[in-house]
N, C-alpha and C positions, 0 to 999 in steps of 0.2 A: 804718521801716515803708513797704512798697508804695505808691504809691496806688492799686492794687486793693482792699489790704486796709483801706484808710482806706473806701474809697468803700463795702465790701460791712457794716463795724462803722455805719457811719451808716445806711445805707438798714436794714439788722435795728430799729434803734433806734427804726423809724416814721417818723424824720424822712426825710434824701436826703444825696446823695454828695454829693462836691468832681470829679467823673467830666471828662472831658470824650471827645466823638466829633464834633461840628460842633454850630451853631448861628446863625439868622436874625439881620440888624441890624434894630430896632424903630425908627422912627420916634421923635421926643422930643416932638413938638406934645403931649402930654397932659403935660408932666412940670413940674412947679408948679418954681417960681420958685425959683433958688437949689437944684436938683437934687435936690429931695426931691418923694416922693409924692402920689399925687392919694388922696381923701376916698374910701375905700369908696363910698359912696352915688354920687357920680360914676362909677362904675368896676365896672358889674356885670357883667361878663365878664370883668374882670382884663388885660385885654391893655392897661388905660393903664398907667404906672410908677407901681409901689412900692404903698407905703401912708401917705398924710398923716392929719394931723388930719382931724377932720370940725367942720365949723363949729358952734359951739356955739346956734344958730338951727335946726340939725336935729339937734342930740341925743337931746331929747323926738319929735319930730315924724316923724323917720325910723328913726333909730338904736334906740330903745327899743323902737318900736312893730315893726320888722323880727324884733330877738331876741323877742320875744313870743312872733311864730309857731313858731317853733321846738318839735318837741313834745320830750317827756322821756323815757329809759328806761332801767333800771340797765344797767351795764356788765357783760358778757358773760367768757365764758375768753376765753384769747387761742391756745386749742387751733388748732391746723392754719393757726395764722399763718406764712405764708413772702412775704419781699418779690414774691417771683417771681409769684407769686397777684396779683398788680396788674401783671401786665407787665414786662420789662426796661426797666432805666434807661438811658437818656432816650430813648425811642421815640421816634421822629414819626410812625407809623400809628397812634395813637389817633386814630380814626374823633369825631368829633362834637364834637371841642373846639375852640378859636380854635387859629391856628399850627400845625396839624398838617397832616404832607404838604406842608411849604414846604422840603424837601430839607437843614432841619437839626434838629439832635437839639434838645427842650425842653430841658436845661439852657443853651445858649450863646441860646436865643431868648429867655430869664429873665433874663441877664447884659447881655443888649444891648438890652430892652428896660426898666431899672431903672438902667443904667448910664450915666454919662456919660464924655469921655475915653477911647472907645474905641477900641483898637486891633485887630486880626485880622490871625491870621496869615500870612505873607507867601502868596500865590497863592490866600487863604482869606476869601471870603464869610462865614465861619461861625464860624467858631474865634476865641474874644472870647479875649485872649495877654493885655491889660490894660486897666484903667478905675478910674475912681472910683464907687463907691456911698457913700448916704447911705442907711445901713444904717435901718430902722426902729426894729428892737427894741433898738439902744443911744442910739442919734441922733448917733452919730458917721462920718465920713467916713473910708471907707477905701480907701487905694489898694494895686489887688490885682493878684497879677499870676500868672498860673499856677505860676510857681514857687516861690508860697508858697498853691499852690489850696485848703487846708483854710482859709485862713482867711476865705475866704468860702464857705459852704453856702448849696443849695437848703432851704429847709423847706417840708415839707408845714403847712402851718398846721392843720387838720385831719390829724391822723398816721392812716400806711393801718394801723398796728394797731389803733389808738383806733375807726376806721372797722369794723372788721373786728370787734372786740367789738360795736358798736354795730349793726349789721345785714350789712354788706358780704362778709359770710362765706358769704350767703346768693344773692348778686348773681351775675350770669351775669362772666366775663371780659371784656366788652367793655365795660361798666359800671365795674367796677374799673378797668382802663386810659384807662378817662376821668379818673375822681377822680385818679391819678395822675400823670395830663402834663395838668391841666388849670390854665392860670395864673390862674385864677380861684383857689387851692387850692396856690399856687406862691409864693414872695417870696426872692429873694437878700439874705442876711441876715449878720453877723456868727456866723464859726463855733463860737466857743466859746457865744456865746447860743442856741445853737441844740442846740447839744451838751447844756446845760442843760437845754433842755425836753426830749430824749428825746421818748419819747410820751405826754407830757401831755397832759390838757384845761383848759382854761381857773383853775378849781376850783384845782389845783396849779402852773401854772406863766404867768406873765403877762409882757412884755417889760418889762425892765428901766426904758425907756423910758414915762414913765405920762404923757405927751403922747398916746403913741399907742394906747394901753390900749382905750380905747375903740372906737377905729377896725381893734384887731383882735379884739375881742368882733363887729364887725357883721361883719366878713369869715369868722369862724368861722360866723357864722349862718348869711351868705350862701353857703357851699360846701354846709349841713348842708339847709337848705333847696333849693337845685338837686339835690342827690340822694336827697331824701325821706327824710336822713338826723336819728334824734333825737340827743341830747347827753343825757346824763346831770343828774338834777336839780341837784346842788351845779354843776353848771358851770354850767348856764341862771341861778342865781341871782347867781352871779359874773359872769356875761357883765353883764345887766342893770346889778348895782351899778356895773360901768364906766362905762356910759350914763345915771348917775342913779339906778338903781332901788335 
């Protein structure tokens, strides 16, 4: 199989490709100890690395009370869904998000700001060739190297069909190409777990990983909340049971 055709079966599925076209090296000052993720709650734009625990002292106090707001509403067709409808993968002219317009594409700006051990390719600012992630949804470290690029995926944590049933069907284009190059809404991840969510919501599919469980019920909230986007009720009830509820 291509990797065209790898990259166009994943991005249909809601989630994102194994693609590459260039991409930004991210600073590591936010990247918690031992190369795994910062606390949602820390990290509400998404440009620090990854996604860690969230301290169990703001479970109740941030985490809970964040999915709260989140309103509810049933799930939609998924008539006139086409990935293309959110923009080509991996633009960097989505206008209004972090990283954009820094002259590399959002998948390598995702790789290199979540990664460490990073390499780029010879004459290439941009192009992440290999690294080590500490993947969230398994909590295992993998070293990845483009020539085995499926096995680390982009996920939209929020999938653009799941979006798309849920309101975004409605949304002007420039809107949707934000939800989609936005790393708030972005996490380099283990590609077969990823492969597994499809375009789930919370409800049906949660990361392997139940360290992190919680910390990605607040990050689902926090993408669903910056684009006045609702969830579905059996998911808001499963976001919450992560964080306690």
């Amino acid at each position: 199989m291509t990797a065209a055709v790898v990259v166009s079966a994943v991005l249909l599925s809601g989630c994102t490709d194994t693609g590459d076209t260039g991409g930004a090296g991210a600073e590591d000052t936010a990247r918690a100890p031992g190369g795994g993720g910062v606390s949602p709650l820390d990290n509400p734009d998404g440009t620090k690395s990854g996604l860690g625990p969230i301290p169990k002292a703001l479970v109740d106090s941030g985490a809970y009370e964040l999915i709260e707001k989140v309103r509810t509403k049933g799930r939609g067709p998924k008539t006139g869904y086409k990935r293309d409808k959110f923009g080509y993968a991996w633009m960097d002219s989505a206008d209004g998000v972090p990283l954009a317009r820094n002259g590399c594409d959002t998948r390598n700006d995702l790789l290199a700001r979540d990664g460490t051990d990073i390499r780029h390719r010879s004459g290439s600012d941009c192009v992440v060739v290999s690294m080590k992630l500490v993947d969230p949804y398994t909590g295992k470290t993998l070293d990845w190297t483009k020539k085995k690029a499926a096995s680390v995926q982009i996920d939209h944590v929020v999938p653009l069909s799941y979006a798309w049933q849920l309101g975004a069907a409605r949304w002007d284009k420039a809107k949707r190409r934000r939800l989609a190059n936005d790393p708030l809404n972005l996490l380099p991840v283990d590609g077969p777990a990823n492969s597994a969510k499809g375009d789930s919501g919370p409800a049906s599919w949660l990361p392997p990983n139940k360290e992190i469980r919680c910390s990605y019920a607040v990050r689902f909230a926090q993408v669903a909340l910056k684009y006045e986007l609702p969830v579905t009720g059996p998911d808001k009830s499963m976001m919450l049971r992560q964080c306690g509820g």
